[in-house]
C-alpha positions as CSV (number, residue, x, y, z in Angstrom):
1,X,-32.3,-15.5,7.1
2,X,-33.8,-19.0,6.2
3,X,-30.4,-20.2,5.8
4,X,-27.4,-21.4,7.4
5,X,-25.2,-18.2,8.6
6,X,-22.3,-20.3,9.0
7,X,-21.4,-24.0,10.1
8,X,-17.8,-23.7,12.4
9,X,-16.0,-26.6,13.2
10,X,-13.1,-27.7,15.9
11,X,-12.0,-31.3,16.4
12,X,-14.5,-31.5,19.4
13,X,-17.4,-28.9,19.1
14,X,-19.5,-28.4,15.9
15,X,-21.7,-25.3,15.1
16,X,-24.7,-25.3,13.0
17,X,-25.9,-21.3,13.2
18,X,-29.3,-19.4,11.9
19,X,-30.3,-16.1,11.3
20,X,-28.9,-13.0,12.3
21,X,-25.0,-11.4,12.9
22,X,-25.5,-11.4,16.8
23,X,-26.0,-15.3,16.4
24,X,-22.9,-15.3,14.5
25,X,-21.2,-13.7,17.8
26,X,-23.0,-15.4,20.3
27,X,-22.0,-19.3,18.3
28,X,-18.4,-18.0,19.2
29,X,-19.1,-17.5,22.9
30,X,-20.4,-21.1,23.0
31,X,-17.8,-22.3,21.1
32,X,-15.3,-21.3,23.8
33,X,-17.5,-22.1,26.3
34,X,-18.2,-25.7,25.3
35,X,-14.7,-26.1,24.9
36,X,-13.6,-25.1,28.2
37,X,-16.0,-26.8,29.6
38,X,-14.0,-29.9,28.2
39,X,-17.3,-31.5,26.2
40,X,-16.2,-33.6,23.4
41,X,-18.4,-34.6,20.3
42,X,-21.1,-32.1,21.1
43,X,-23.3,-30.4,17.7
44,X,-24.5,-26.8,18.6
45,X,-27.5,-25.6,16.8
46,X,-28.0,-22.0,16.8
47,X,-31.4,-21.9,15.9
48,X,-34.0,-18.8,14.4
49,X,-37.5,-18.0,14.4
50,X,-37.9,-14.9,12.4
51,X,-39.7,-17.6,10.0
52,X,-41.5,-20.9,9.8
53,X,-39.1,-21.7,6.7
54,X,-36.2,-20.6,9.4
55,X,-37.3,-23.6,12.0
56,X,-38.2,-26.1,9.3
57,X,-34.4,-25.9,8.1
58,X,-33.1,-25.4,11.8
59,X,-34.9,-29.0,12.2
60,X,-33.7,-30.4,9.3
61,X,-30.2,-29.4,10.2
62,X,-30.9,-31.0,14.0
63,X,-31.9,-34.7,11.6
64,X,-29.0,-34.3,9.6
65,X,-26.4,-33.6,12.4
66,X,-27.8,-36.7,14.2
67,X,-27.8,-39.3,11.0
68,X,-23.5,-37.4,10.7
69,X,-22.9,-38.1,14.7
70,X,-25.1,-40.4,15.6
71,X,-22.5,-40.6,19.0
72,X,-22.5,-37.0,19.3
73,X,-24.4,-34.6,21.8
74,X,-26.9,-32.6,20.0
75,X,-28.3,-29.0,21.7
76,X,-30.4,-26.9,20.4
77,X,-30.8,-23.4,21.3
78,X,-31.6,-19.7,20.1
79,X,-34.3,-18.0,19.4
80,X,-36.7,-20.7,18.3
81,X,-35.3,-23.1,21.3
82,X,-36.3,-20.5,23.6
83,X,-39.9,-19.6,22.3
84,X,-40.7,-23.3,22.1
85,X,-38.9,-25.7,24.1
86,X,-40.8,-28.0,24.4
87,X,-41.2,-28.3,20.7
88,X,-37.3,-29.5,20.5
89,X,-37.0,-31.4,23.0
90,X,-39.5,-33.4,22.3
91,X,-37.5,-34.4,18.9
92,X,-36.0,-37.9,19.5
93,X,-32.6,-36.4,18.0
94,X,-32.1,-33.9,20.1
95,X,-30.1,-34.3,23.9
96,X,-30.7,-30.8,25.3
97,X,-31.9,-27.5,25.2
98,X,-31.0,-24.4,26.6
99,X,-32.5,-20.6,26.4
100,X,-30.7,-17.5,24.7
101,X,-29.7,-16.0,28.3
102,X,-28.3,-19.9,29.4
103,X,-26.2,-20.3,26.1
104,X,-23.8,-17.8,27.1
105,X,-22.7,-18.8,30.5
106,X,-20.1,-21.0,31.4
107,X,-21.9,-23.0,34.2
108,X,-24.3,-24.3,31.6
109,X,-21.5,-26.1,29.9
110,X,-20.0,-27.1,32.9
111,X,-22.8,-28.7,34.4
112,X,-24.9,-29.7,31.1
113,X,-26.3,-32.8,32.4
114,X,-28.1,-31.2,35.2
115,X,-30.9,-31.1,33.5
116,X,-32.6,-32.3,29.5
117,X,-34.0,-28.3,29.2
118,X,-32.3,-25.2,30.8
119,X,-35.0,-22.4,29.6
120,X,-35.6,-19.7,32.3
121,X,-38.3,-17.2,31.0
122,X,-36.1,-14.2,28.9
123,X,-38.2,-11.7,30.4
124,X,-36.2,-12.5,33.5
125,X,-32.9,-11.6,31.9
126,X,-32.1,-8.1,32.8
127,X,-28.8,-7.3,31.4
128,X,-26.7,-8.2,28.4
129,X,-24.1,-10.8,28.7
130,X,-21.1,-9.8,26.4
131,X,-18.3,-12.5,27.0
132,X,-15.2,-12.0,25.4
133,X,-14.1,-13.5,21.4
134,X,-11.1,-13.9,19.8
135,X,-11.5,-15.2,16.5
136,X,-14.5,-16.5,14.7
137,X,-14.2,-19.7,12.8
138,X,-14.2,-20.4,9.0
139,X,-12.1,-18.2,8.3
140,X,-13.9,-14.9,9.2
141,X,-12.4,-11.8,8.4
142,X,-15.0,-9.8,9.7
143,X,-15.8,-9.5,12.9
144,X,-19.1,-9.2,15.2
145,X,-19.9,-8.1,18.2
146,X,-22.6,-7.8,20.4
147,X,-23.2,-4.4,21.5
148,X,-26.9,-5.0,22.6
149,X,-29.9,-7.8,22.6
150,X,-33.5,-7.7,23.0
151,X,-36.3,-5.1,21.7
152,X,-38.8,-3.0,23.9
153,X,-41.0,-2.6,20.3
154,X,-43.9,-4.9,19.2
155,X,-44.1,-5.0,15.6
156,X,-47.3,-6.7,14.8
157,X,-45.2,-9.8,13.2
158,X,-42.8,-10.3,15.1
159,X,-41.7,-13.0,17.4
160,X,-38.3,-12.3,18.1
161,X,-38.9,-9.8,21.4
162,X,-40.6,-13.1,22.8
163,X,-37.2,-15.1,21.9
164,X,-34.8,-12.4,23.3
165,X,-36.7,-10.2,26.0
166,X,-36.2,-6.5,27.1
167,X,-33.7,-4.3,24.9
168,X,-30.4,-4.2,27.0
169,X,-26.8,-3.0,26.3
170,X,-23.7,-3.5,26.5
171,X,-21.1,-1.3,28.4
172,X,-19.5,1.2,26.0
173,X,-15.9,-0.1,28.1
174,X,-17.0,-3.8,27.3
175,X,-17.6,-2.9,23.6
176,X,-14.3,-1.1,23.3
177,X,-12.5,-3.7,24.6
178,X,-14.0,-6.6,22.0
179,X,-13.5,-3.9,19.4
180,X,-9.6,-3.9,20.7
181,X,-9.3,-7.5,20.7
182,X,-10.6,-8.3,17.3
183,X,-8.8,-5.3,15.4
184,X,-5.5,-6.4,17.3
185,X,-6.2,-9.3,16.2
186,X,-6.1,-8.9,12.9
187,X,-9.7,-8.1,11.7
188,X,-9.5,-5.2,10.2
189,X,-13.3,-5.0,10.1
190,X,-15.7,-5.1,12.7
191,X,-20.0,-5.3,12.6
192,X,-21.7,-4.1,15.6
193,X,-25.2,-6.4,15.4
194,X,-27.8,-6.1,18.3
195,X,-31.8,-7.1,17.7
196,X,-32.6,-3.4,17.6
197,X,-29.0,-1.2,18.1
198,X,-30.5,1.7,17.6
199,X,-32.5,1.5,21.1
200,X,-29.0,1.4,22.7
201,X,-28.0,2.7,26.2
202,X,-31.5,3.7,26.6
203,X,-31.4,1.1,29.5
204,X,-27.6,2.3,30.8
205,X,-27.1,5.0,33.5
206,X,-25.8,8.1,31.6
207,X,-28.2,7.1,28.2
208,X,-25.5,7.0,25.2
209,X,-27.0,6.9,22.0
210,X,-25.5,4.3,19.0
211,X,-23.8,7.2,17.5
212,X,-22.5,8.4,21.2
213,X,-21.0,5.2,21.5
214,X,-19.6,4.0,18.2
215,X,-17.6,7.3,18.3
216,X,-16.4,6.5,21.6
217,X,-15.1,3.2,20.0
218,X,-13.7,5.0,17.0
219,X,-11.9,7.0,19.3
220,X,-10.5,4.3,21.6
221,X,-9.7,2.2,19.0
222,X,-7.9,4.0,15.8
223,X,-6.6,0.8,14.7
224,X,-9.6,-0.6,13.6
225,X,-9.9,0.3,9.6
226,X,-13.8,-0.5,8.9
227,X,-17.1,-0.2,11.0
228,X,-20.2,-1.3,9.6
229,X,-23.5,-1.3,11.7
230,X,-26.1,-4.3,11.7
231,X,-29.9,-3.4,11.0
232,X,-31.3,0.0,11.6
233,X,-34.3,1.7,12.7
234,X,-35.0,4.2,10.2
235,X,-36.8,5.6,12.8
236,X,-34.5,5.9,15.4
237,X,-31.1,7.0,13.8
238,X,-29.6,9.9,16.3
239,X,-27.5,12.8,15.4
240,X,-23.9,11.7,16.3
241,X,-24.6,8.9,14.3
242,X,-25.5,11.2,11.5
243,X,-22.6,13.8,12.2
244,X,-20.5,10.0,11.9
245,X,-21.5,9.4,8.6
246,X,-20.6,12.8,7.3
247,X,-17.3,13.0,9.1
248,X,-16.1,9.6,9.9
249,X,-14.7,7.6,6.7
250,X,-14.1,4.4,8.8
251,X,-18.1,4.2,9.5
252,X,-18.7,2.4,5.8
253,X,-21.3,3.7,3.4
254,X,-23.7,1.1,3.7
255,X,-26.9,0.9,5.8
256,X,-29.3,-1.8,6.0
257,X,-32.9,-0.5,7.2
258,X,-35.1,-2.2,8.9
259,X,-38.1,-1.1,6.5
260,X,-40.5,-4.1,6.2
261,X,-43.2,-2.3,3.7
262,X,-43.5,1.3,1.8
263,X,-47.3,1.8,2.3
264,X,-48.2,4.2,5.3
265,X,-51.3,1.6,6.2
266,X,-49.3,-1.6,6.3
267,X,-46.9,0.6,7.9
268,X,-49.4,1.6,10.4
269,X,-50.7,-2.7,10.9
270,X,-47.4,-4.0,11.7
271,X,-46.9,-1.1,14.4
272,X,-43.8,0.7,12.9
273,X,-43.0,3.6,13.6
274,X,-42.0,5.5,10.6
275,X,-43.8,6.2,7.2
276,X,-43.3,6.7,3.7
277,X,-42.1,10.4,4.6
278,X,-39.8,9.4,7.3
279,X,-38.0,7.1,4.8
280,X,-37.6,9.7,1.9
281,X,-36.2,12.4,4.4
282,X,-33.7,9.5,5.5
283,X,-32.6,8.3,2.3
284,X,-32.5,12.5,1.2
285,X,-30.1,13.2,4.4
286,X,-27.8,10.6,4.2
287,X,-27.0,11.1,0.3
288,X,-25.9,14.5,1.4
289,X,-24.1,13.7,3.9
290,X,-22.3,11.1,2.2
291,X,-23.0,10.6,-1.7
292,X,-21.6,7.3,-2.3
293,X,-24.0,5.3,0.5
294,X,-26.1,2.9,-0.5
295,X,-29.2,1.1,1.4
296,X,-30.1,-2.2,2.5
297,X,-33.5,-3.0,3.4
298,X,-35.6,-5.7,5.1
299,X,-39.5,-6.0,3.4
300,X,-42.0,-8.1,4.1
301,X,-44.3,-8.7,1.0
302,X,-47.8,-9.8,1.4
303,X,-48.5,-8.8,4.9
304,X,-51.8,-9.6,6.8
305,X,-54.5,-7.1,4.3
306,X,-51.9,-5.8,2.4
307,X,-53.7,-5.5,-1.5
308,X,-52.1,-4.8,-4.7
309,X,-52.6,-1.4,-4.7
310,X,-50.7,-1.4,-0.9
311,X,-48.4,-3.9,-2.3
312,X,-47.7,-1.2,-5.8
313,X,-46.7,2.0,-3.0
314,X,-44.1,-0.5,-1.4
315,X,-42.8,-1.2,-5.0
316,X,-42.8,2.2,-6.0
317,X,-41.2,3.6,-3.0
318,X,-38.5,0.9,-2.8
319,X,-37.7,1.7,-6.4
320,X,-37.4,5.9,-5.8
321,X,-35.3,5.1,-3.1
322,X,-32.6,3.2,-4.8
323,X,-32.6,0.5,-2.2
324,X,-29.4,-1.5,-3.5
325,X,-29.3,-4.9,-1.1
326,X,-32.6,-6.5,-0.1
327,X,-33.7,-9.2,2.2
328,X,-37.2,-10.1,0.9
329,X,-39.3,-12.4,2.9
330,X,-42.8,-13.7,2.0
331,X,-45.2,-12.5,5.0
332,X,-44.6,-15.8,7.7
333,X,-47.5,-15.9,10.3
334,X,-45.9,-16.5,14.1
335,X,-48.4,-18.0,16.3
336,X,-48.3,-15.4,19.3
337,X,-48.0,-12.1,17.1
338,X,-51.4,-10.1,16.5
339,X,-50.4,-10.1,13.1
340,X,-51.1,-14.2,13.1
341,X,-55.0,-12.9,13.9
342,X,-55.4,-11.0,10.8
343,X,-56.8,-12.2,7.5
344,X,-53.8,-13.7,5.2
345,X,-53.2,-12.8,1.8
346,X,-53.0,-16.4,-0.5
347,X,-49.2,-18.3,0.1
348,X,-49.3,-17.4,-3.9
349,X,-50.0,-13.8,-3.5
350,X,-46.9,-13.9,-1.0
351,X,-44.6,-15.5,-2.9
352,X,-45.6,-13.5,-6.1
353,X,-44.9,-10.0,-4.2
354,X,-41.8,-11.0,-3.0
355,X,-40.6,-12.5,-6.4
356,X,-41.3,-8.9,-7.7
357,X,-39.5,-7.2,-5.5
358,X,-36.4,-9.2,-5.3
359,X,-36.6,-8.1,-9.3
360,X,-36.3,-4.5,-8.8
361,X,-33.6,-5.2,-6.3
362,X,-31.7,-7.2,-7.9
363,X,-31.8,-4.6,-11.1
364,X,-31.0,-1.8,-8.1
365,X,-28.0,-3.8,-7.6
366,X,-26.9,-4.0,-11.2
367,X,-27.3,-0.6,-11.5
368,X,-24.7,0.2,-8.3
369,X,-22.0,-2.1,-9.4
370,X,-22.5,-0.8,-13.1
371,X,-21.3,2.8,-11.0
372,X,-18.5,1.3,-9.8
373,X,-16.7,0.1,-12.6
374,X,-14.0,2.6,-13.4
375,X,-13.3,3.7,-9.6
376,X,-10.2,3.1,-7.5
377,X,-10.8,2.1,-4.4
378,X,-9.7,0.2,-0.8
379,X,-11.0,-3.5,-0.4
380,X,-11.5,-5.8,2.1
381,X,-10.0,-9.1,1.4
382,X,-12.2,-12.1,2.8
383,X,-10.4,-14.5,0.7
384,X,-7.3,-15.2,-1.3
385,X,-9.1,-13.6,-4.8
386,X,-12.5,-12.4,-3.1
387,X,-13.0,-8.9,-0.9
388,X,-15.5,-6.5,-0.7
389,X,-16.2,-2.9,-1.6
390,X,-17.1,-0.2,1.4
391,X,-21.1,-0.3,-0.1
392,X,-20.5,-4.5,0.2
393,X,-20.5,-5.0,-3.4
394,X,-18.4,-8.3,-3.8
395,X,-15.0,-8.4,-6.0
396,X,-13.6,-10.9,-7.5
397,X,-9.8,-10.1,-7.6
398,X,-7.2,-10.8,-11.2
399,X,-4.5,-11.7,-8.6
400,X,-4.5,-13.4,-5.1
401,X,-4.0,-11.0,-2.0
402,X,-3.8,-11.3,2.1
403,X,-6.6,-12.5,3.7
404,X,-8.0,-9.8,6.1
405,X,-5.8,-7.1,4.5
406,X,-7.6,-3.7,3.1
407,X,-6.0,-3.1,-0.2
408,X,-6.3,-0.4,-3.4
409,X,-7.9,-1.9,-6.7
410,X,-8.9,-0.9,-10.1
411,X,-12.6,-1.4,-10.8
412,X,-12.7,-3.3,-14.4
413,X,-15.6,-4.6,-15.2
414,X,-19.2,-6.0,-14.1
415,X,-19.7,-10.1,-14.2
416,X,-23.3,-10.6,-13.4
417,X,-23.6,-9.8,-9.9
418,X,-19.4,-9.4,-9.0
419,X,-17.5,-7.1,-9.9
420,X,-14.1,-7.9,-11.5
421,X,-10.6,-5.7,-9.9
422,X,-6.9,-5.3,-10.8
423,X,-4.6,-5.3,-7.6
424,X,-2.7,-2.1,-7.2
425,X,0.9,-2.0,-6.3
C-alpha cells in the first residue's frame, strides 16, 4: 500500500508503518523490543518498497517525524531500508538503520549504538523469527500474525524477495501459541499474513501445507471466532485449505488473490504461474464450496508491453469474475527486477488503466453490499458504531456496541460504500 498502515504510539516509542499485514505484526515486535530495551524518544519507520510512491511517502514520513521530534531517535527499517541502505542513511534526518532480519531481535535494541547501519545480507537469514505479541496498538481488534516471510518466486516486478530473502516458516506450535495469546486476549479475530503463505512448511521437516496448518490452529484453538488469510497464490491453494472453506465457518469468506493481470501474455512476462483458466476454475470452486465468498485481488495495470487489447482481457476477466475488493496499482518499475528492462507503457497509459479498473471494482463492490442489505448476520466490532461483515464489507452500526465483540445485526440499507445495521438483542 502507498500509504500509512498504521501510526502506534506509547509515551516513549513511536511507529510510523508501510505496506503489508506482516509489517503491521512485525512494528509490534519492535515496539516491545524497543521498549524493553529501555530507549526513550525513539520514531520507528517501518518502511515498503512494493512501490516508488511507497518510498517517496516512507521518506516524507522520516522529514516529518524529524521537524515533530527534532530530539528524538529516528530508524528506519523494512523492506525498502533493507534493499537500499545506503539510500537512508545517507538522509541527514535519519539516526540508524537496521535490516528486516535485525528489527526483530532484541540485541539490536539493546545495543543500538553499536553501529549507524545494522544490514546483514537477507539471503543469510535462514529461518523465520516469530517473537511473541500481546496486543497491537490503536486500538486493534484484529489481530496478525506472522506465520511465514520471504518468497522463493521471481515475479518479473517484483522487489520484495530481495527485501525479505528465502520463503521460511513458522512452527505450526509457535503459530498456535500467538493464535492462543491474541484470542485469549480478547481478539476475537485473527489474520495470518506472510509474503507468500501459501509456500508454507515447504521449508519445515514434515512439509505442512497452509491448509494443514490453519486446521491445526482451528483445532488447538476453538476459542478463536474468525480466521481470515492474508494474500494468496491462486496458484498454490492446497486441498485442506479447500476442504476448510467448505467445512470450516470460522475460516471467513473472503480471499484476496494475488492476481496482478488477466491476460495469459502479461501473465506469462511477469513470471506467474497461473493463467486466465487457472483463475476461472478457482473462482468456479470456491463459489461451490462456499456461495457467499467474495474475492480480493491485487492487479497491476500497465505492465512493461502490456497494450490495450492485453489491458481489455484483464478488464474483462476481472469483471466475469466478480472480483469485489481491489488493490490497483499503476505498473512501478524497481531497479533490480527484469521487468525494469522492458519497454514501459506512458506514466499516462498507467494511470488511465488503473483508473479504469478501480471503476469496475468499485461498481463490483456496490453490487455485493447491494446483496447484503436485508441479511442477518454476525459482525465484528472494530469500533464503538463500526464492524465488519465476514466478506469485509464495513458497517456502520444505529447503536454503539463492544469493541472486539462479534455480534448479530440486521442489514438496512446501503450508504455509498457502508453499509447501515440495526443491533440485535
Amino acid at each position: 500500500m502507498a500509504l500509512p498502515y498504521a501510526i502506534s504510539m506509547t509515551d516513549t516509542v513511536d511507529i510510523i508503518t508501510f505496506g503489508c499485514r506482516l509489517n503491521t505484526y512485525e512494528s509490534e515486535v519492535m515496539r516491545s523490543l524497543a521498549r524493553q530495551a529501555g530507549l526513550g524518544d525513539v520514531v520507528l519507520i517501518n518502511t515498503c518498497a512494493v512501490t516508488a510512491e511507497a518510498e517517496r511517502q516512507a521518506r516524507q514520513a522520516i522529514r516529518k517525524a524529524r521537524r515533530q521530534n527534532p530530539k528524538a531517535k529516528i530508524i528506519v527499517t523494512g523492506c525498502a531500508a533493507q534493499i537500499h541502505p545506503e539510500r537512508y542513511a545517507a538522509l541527514d534526518e535519519v539516526d540508524h538503520v537496521i535490516g528486516n532480519h535485525e528489527k526483530l531481535k532484541a540485541d539490536t535494541y539493546v545495543a543500538l549504538d553499536r553501529a549507524r547501519v545494522q544490514v546483514a545480507p537477507i539471503q543469510c537469514a535462514d529461518h523465520a523469527f516469530a517473537p511473541l505479541v500481546h496486543d497491537f496498538a490503536g486500538g486493534l481488534t484484529r489481530g496478525f500474525i506472522q506465520v511465514q516471510n520471504g518468497c522463493d518466486h521471481r515475479c518479473t516486478y517484483c522487489i520484495i524477495p530481495y527485501g525479505r530473502g528465502a520463503s521460511r516458516s513458522v512452527a505450526v506450535e509457535s503459530i498456535i501459541k500467538q493464535t492462543q495469546t491474541l484470542a485469549e486476549g480478547g481478539f476475537p479475530e485473527i489474520v495470518l499474513a506472510g509474503v507468500d503463505i501459501t509456500s508454507y512448511g515447504a521449508d519445515l521437516a514434515y512439509k505442512p501445507t497452509l491448509g494443514a496448518m490453519v486446521r491445526e490452529v482451528l483445532t488447538a484453538v476453538p476459542s478463536l471466532k474468525r480466521l481470515r488469510l492474508s494474500s494468496l497464490d491462486p496458484a498454490a491453494i492446497d486441498e485442506d485449505l479447500w476442504w476448510l472453506l467448505e467445512h470450516e465457518p470460522r475460516l471467513m469468506p473472503h480471499w484476496h488473490l494475488s492476481l496482478q493481470a488477466g491476460d495469459d501474455t502479461v501473465l506469462k512476462r511477469m513470471a506467474r504461474r497461473h493463467r486466465a483458466k487457472d483463475l476461472r476454475a478457482l473462482c468456479k470452486r470456491a463459489r461451490e464450496a462456499r456461495p457467499a465468498i467474495v474475492f480480493g485481488a491485487d492487479l497491476i495495470a500497465g505492465f512493461p508491453t502490456e497494450t490495450e487489447a492485453m489491458f481489455e482481457n484483464t478488464l474483462a476477466l476481472v469483471e466475469e469474475l466478480g472480483l469485489t475488493w481491489l488493490h490497483v496499482f499503476p505498473y512501478s518499475a524497481r531497479v533490480g527486477t527484469p521487468a525494469a528492462k522492458m519497454p514501459h507503457e506512458p506514466m499516462e497509459v498507467r494511470r488511465a488503466r488503473a483508473a479504469r479498473l478501480r471503476q469496475v471494482g468499485q461498481a463490483a463492490m456496490i453490487r455485493h453490499l447491494d446483496g447484503l442489505v436485508g441479511q442477518r448476520m454476525a459482525v465484528h466490532v472494530e469500533q464503538p458504531m463500526l464492524a465488519r461483515t465476514p466478506t469485509f464489507a464495513e458497517v456502520r452500526l444505529e447503536a454503539a456496541a463492544t469493541v472486539g465483540s462479534v455480534i448479530e445485526v440486521d442489514v438496512l440499507e446501503r450508504d455509498e460504500a457502508v453499509l447501515k445495521a440495526r443491533v440485535l438483542g
